[in-house]
Backbone bond lengths (Angstrom), bond angles and torsions (degrees), N, CA, C in turn:
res aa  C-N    CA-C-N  psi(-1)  N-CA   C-N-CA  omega(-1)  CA-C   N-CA-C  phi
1 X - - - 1.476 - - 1.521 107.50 -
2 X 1.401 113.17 126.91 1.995 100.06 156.36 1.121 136.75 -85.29
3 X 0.879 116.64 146.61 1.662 129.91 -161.86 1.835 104.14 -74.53
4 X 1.270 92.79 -27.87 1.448 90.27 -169.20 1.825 105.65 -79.90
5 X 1.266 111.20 -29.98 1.160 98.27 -177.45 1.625 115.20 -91.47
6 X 1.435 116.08 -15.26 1.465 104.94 167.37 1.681 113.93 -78.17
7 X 1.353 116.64 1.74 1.371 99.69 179.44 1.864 105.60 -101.49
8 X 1.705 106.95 -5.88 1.321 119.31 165.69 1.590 115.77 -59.06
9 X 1.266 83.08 -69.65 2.084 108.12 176.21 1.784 109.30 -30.05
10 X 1.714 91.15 -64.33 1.926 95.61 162.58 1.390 120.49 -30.50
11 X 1.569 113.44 -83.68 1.119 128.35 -162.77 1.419 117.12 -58.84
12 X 1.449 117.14 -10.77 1.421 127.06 -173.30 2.010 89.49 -95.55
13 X 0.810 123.61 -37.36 1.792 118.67 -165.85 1.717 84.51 -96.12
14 X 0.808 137.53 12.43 2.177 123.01 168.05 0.826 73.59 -80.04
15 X 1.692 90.91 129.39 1.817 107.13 130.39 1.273 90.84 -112.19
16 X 1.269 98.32 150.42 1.651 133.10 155.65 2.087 111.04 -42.77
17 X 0.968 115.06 133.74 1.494 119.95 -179.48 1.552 118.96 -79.42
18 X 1.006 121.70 103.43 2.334 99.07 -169.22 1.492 90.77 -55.40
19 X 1.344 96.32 159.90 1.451 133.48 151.62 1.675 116.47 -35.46
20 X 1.369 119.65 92.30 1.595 105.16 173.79 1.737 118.88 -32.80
21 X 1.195 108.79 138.42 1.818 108.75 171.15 1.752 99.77 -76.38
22 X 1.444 89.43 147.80 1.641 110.91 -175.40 1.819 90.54 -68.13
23 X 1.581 93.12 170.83 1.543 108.75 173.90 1.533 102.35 -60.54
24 X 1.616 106.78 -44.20 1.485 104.73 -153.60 1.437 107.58 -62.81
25 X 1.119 122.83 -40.89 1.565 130.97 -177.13 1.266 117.42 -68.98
26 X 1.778 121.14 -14.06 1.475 115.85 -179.19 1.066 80.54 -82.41
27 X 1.402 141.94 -61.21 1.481 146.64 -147.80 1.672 95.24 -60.94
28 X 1.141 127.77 -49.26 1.635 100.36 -175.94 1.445 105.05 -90.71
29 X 1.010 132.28 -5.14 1.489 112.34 153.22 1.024 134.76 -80.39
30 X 1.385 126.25 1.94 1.474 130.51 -168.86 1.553 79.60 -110.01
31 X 1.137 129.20 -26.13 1.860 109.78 -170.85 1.617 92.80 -88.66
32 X 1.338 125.49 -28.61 1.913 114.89 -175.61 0.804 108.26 -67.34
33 X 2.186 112.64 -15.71 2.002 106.57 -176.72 1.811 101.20 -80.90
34 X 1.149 104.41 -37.12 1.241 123.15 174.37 1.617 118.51 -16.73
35 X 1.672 85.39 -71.90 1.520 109.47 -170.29 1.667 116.21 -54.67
36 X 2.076 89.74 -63.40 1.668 95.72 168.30 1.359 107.11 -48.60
37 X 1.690 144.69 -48.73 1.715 101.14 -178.12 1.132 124.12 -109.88
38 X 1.572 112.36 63.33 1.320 124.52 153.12 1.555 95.27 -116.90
39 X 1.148 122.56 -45.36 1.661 116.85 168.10 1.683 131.65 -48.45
40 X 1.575 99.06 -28.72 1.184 92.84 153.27 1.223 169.65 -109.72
41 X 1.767 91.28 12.41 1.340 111.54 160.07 1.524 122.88 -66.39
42 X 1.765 87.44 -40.15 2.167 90.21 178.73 1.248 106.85 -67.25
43 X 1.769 135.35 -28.11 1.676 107.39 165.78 1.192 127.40 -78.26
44 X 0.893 114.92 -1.44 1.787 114.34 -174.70 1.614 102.33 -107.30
45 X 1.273 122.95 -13.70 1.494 116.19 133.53 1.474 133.04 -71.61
46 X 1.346 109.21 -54.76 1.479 93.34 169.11 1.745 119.19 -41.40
47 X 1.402 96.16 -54.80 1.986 102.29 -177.54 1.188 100.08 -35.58
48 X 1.790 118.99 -45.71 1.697 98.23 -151.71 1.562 90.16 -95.35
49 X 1.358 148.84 -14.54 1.293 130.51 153.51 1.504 116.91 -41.60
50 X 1.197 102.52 -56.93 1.668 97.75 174.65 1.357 148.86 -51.57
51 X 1.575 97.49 -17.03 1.429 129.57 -167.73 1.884 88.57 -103.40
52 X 0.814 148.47 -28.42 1.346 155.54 -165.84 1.515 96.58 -93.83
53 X 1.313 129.85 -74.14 1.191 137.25 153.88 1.511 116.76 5.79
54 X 1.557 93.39 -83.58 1.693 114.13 164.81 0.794 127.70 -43.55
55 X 1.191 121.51 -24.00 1.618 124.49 -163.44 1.302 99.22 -94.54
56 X 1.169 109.39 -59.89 1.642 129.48 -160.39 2.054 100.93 -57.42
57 X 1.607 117.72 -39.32 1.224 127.25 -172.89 1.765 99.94 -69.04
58 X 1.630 91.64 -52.50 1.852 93.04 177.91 1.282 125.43 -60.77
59 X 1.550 128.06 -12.82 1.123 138.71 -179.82 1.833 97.02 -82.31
60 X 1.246 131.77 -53.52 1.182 123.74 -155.99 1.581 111.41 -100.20
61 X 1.909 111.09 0.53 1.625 99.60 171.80 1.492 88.26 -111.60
62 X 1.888 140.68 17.09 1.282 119.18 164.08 1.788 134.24 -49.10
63 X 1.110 79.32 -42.87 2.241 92.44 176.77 0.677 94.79 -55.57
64 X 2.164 114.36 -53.46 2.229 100.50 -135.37 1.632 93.53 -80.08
65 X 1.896 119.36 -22.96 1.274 126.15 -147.21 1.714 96.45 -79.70
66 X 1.756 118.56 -41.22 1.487 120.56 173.65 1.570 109.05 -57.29
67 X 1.230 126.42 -36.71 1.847 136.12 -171.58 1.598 85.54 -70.78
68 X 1.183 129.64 -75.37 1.349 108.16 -143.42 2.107 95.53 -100.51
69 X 0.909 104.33 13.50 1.524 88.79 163.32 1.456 117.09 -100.26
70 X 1.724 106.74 -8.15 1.454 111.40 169.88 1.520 104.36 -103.18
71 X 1.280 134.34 -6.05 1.632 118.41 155.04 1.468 105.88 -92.51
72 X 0.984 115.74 -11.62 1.580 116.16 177.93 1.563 102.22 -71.71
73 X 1.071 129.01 -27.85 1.194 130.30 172.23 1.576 123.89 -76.26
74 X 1.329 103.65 -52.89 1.609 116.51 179.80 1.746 84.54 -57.94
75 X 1.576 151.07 -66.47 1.477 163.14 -165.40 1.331 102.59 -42.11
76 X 2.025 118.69 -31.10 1.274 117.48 -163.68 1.791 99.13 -91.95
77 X 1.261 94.48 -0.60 1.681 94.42 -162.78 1.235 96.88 -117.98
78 X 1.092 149.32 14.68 1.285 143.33 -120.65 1.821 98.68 -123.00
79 X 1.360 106.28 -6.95 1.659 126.91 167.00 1.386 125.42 -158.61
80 X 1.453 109.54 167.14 1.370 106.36 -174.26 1.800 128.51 -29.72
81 X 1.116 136.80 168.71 1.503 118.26 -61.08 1.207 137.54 -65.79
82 X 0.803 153.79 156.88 1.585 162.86 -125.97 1.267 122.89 17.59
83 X 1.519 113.08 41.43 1.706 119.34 -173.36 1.366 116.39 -63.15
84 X 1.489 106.72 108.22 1.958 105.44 153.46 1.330 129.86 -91.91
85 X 1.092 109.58 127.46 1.693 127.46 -174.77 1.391 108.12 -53.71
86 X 0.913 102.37 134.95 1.750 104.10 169.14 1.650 112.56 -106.03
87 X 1.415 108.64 21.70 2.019 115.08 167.57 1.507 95.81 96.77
88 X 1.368 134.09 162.86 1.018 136.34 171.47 1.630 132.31 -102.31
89 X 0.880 117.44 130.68 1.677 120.39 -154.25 1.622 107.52 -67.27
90 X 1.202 126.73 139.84 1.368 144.58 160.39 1.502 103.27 -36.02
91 X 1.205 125.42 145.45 1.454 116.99 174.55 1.246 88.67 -138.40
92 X 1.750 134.68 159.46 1.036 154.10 -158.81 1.611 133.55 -150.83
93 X 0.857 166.68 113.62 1.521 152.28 -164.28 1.348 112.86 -137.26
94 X 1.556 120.47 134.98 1.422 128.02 176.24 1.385 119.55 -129.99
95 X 1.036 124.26 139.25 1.662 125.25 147.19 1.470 148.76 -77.50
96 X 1.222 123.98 42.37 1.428 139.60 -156.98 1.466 107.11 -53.54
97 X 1.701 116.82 111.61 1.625 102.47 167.95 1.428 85.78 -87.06
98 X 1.839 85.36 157.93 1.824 133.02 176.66 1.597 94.53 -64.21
99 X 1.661 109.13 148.46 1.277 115.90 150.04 1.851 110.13 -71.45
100 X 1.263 99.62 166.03 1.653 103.32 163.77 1.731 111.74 -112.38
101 X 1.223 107.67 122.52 1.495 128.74 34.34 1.652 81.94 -117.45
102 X 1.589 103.72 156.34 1.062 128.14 -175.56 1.779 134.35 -63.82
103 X 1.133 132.52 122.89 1.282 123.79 -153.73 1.887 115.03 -42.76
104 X 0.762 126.14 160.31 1.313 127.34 -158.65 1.940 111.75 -107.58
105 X 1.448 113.97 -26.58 1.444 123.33 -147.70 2.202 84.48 -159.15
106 X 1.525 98.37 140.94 1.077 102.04 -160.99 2.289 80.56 -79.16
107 X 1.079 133.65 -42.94 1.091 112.47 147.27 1.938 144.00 -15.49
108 X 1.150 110.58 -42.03 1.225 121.91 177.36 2.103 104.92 -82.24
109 X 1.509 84.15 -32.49 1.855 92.16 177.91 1.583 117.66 -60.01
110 X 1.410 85.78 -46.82 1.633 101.58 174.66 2.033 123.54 -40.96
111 X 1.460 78.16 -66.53 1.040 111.92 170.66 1.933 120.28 -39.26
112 X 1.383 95.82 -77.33 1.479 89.09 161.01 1.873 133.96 -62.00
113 X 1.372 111.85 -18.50 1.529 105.74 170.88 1.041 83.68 -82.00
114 X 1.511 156.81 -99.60 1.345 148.13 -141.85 1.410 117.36 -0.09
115 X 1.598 103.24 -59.05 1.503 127.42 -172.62 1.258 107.94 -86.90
116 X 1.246 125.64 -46.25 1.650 125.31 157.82 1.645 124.52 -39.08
117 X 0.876 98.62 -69.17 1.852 121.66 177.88 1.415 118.84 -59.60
118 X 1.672 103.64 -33.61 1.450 122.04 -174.96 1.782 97.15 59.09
119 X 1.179 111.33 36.17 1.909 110.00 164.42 1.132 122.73 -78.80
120 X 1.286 95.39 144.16 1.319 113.13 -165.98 1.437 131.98 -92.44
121 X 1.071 154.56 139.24 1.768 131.68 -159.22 1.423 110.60 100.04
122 X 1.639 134.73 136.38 0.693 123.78 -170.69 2.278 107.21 -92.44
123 X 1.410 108.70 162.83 1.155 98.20 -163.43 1.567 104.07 -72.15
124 X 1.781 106.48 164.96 1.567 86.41 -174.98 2.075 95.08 -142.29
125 X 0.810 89.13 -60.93 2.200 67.87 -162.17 1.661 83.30 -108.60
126 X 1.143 107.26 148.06 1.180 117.14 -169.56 1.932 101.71 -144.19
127 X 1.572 131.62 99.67 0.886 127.75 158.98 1.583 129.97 -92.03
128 X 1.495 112.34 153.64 1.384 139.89 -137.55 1.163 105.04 -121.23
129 X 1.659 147.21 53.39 1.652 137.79 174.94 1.602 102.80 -61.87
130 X 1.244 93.87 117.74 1.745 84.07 169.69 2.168 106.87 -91.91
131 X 1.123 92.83 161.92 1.852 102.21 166.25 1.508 115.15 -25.42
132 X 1.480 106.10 122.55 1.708 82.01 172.94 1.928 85.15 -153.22
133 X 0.932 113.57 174.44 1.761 139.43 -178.84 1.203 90.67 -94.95
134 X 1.815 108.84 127.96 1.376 136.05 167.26 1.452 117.95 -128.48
135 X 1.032 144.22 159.06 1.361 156.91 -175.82 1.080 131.80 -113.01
136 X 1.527 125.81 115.14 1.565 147.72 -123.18 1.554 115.70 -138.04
137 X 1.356 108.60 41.84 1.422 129.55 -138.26 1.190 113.72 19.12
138 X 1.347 155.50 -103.97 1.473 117.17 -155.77 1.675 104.79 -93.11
139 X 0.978 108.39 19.87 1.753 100.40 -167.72 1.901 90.09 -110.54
140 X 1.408 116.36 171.72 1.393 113.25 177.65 2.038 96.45 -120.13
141 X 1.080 121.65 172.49 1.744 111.07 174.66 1.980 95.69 -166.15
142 X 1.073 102.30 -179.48 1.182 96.54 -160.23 1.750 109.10 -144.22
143 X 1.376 103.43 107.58 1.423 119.36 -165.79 1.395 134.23 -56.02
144 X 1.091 159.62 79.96 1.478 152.09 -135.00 1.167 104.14 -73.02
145 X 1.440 85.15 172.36 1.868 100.26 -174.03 1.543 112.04 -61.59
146 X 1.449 124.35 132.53 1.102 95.07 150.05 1.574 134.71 -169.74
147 X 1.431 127.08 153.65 1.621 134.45 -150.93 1.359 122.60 -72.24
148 X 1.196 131.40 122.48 1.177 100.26 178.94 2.115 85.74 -116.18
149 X 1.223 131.24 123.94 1.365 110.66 158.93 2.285 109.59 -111.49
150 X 1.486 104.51 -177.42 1.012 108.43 156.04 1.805 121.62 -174.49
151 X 1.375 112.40 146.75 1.194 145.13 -167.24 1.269 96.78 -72.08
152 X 1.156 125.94 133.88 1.735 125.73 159.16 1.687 103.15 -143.56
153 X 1.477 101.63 140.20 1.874 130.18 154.91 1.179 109.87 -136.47
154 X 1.289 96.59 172.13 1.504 115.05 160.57 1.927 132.12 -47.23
155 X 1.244 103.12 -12.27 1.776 110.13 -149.26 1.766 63.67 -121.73
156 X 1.096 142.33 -87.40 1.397 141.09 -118.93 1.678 97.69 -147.66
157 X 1.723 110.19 158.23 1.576 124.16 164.56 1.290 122.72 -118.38
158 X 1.205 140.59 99.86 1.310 119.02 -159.91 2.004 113.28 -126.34
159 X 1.435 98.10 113.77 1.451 91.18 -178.72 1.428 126.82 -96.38
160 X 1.597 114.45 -179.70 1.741 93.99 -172.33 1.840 84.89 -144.37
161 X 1.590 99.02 141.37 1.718 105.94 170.58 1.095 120.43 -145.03
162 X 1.465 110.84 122.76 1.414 129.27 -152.24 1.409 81.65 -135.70
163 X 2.185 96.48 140.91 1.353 119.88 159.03 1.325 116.45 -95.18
164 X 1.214 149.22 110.86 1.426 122.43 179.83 1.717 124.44 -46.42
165 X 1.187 100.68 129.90 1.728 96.53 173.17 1.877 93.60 130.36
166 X 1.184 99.07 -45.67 1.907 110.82 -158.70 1.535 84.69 -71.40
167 X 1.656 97.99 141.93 1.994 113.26 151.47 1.248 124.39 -50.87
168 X 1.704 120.46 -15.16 1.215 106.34 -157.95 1.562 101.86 -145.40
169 X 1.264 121.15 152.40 1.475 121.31 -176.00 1.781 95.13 -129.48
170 X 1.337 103.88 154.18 1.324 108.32 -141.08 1.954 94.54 -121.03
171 X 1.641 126.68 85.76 1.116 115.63 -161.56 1.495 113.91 -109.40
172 X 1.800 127.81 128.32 0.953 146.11 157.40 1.400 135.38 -46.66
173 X 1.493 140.75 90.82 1.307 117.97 167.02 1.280 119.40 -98.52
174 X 1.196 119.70 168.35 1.260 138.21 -161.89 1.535 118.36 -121.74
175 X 1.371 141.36 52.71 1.809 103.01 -166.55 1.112 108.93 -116.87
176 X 1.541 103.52 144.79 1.635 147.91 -177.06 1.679 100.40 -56.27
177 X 1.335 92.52 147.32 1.659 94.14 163.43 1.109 104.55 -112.42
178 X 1.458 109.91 -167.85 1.655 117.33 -152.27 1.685 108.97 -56.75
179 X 1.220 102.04 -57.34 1.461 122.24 -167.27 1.890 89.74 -46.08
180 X 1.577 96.06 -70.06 1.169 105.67 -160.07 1.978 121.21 -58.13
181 X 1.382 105.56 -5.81 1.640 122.04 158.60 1.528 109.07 -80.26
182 X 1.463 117.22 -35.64 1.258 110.52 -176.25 1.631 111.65 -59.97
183 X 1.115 117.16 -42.84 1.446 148.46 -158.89 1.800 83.93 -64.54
184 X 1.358 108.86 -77.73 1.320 114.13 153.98 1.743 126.37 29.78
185 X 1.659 68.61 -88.91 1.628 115.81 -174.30 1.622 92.35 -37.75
186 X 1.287 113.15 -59.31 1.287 125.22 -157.11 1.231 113.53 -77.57
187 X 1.056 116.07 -42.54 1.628 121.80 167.39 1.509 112.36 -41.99
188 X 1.403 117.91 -57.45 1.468 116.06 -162.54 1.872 97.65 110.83
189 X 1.407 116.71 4.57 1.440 96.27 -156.64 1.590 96.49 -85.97
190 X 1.945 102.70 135.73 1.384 104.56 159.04 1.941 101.26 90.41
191 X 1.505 119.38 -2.94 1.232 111.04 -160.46 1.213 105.87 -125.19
192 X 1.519 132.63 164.76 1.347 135.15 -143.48 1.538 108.27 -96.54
193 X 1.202 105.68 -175.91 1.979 106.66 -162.33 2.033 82.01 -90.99
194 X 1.234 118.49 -11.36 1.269 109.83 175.05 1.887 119.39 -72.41
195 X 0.964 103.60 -32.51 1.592 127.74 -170.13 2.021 91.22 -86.88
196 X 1.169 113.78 -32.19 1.481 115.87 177.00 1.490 127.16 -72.21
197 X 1.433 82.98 -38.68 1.698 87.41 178.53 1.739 115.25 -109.98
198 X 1.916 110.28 16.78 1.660 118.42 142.71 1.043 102.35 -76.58
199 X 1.592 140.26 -40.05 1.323 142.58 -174.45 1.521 108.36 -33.29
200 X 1.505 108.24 -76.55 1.274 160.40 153.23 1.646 96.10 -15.02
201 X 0.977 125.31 -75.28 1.794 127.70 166.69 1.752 104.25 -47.61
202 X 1.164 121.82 -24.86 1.786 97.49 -169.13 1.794 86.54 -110.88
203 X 1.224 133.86 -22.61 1.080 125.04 173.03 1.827 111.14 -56.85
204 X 1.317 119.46 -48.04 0.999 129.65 -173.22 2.022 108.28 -59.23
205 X 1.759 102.21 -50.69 0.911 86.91 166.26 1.384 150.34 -90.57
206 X 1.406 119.97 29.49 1.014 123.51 177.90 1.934 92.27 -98.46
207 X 1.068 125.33 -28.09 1.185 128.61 -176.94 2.031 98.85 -50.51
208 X 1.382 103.98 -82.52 1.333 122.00 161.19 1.604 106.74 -24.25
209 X 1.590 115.50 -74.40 1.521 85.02 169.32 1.920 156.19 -37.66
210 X 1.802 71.44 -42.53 1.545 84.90 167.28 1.516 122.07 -69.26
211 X 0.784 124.21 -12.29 1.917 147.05 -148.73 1.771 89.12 -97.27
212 X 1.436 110.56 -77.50 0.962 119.42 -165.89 1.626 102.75 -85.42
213 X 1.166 127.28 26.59 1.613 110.63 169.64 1.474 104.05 -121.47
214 X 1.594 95.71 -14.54 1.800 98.59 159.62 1.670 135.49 -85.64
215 X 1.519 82.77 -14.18 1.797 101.27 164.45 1.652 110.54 -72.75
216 X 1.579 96.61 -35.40 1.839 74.22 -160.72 1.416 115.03 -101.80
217 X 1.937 114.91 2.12 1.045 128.90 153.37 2.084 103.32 -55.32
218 X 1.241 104.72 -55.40 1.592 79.91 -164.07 1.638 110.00 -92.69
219 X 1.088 107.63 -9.59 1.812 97.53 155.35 1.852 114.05 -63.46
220 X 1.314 107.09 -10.62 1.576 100.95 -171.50 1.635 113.63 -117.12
221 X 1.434 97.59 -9.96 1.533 98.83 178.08 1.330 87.81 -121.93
222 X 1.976 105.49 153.63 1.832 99.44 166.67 1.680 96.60 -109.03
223 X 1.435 121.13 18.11 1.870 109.38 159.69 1.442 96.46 -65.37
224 X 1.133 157.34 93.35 1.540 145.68 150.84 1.184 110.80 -62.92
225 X 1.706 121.23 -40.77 1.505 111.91 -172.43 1.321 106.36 -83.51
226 X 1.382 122.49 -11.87 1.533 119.37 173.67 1.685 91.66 -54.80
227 X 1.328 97.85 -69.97 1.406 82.04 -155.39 1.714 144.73 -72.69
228 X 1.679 93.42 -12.60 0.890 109.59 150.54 1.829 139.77 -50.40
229 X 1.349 94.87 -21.10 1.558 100.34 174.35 1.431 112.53 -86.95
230 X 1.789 108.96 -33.58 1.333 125.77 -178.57 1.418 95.77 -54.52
231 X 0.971 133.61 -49.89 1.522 135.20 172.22 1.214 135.60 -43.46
232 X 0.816 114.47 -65.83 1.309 152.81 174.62 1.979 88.83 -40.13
233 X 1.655 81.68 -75.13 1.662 103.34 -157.55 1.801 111.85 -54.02
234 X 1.145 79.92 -16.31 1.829 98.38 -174.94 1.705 106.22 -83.21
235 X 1.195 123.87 -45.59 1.672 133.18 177.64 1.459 116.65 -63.43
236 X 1.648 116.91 -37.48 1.182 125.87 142.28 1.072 151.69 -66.67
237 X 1.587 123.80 -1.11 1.167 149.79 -131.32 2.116 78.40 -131.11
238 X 1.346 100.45 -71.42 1.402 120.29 153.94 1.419 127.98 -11.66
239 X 1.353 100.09 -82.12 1.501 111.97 -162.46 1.920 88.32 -67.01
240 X 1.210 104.70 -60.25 2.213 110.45 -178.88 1.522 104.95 -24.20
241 X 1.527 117.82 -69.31 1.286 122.55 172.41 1.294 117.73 -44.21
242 X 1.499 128.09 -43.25 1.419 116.63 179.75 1.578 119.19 -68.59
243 X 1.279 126.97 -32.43 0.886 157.07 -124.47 1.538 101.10 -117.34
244 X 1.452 105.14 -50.65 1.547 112.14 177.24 1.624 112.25 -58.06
């Protein structure tokens, strides 16, 4: 063997040894490892709070969110341009004679068709012409009082018009078909402060949905400003179209 070339062979495979790290630098790196895993237990709890959250909100606005995103649709169409019909409503006509003596207050009128008619819906705008002097080409005469109220639900609309003085008040129904009750539905028309404030629960949670589906997008992606523009760009994107 030569000597000269095994002491070549050596000197070609040294590496050089690094520099031991000081105390001080293990010590703050062992506390920055520290930190990250105590930090990362609290995001991967928060994540799965959030994901529970979500879930639990998407589970309870699925029904109300399919009902009114499909009358929300027929509502978006509901006139020119691209209007779809929702069928055409039943129309109806009656002649109701008055009890004696005759209701007194377009309130008291109400009141008795309700129970008469057995209608359904609670009553809702009710206008009041009082007596007034009209003109009869050359003669003048003088117009009676008179009511107009009306009933609204979901299923049907039904109004009532009374002159004061006359036996008889003269009442309109109206009923909706399916679609057009669904539509209804959505309005609020004719329906109770109970049905207002379920409203009120799925409105809220779609808020919350949105809230928390933008949290757990950027706990899960690190584009934040992507998406932040996506946002952004989308609300404006929005309002332009409405607006245009």
């Amino acid at each position: 063997m030569n000597t000269t070339d095994t002491l070549d062979s050596g000197a070609a495979d040294f590496t050089p040894l690094a520099p031991h790290a000081s105390a001080t630098d293990a010590a703050a790196s062992g506390t920055s490892s520290v930190d990250a895993q105590q930090k990362r237990p609290r995001r991967i709890t928060f994540i799965r709070w959030l994901r529970k959250i979500h879930g639990w909100i998407g589970l309870w606005g699925a029904a109300l969110g399919l009902l009114f995103g499909t009358t929300g649709f027929f509502l978006n169409h509901r006139a020119g341009p691209l209007r779809i019909s929702t069928g055409a409503p039943q129309v109806s006509e009656l002649q109701v004679p008055l009890p004696q003596p005759a209701p007194e207050s377009p309130r008291e009128l109400a009141a008795w068709l309700k129970g008469e008619l057995k209608l359904t819906g609670k009553p809702g705008r009710v206008q009041k012409e009082p007596a007034h002097a009209v003109a009869w080409g050359d003669r003048s005469a003088v117009q009676p009082e008179h009511w107009q109220l009306t009933f609204a639900s979901p299923q049907q609309m039904t109004s009532a018009d009374y002159w004061v003085g006359s036996g008889y008040v003269t009442v309109k129904r109206t009923g909706n078909t399916f679609l057009a009750t669904l539509t209804n539905l959505h309005k609020g028309v004719g329906l109770s402060v109970g049905w207002v404030l379920l409203i009120d629960t799925l409105a809220g949670s779609i808020i919350l949905l949105s809230l928390t589906g933008v949290l757990l997008w950027t706990q899960l992606n690190t584009r934040r400003t992507i998406g932040a523009v996506l946002v952004i760009g989308s609300i404006v994107a929005a309002v332009s179209v409405g607006l245009a």
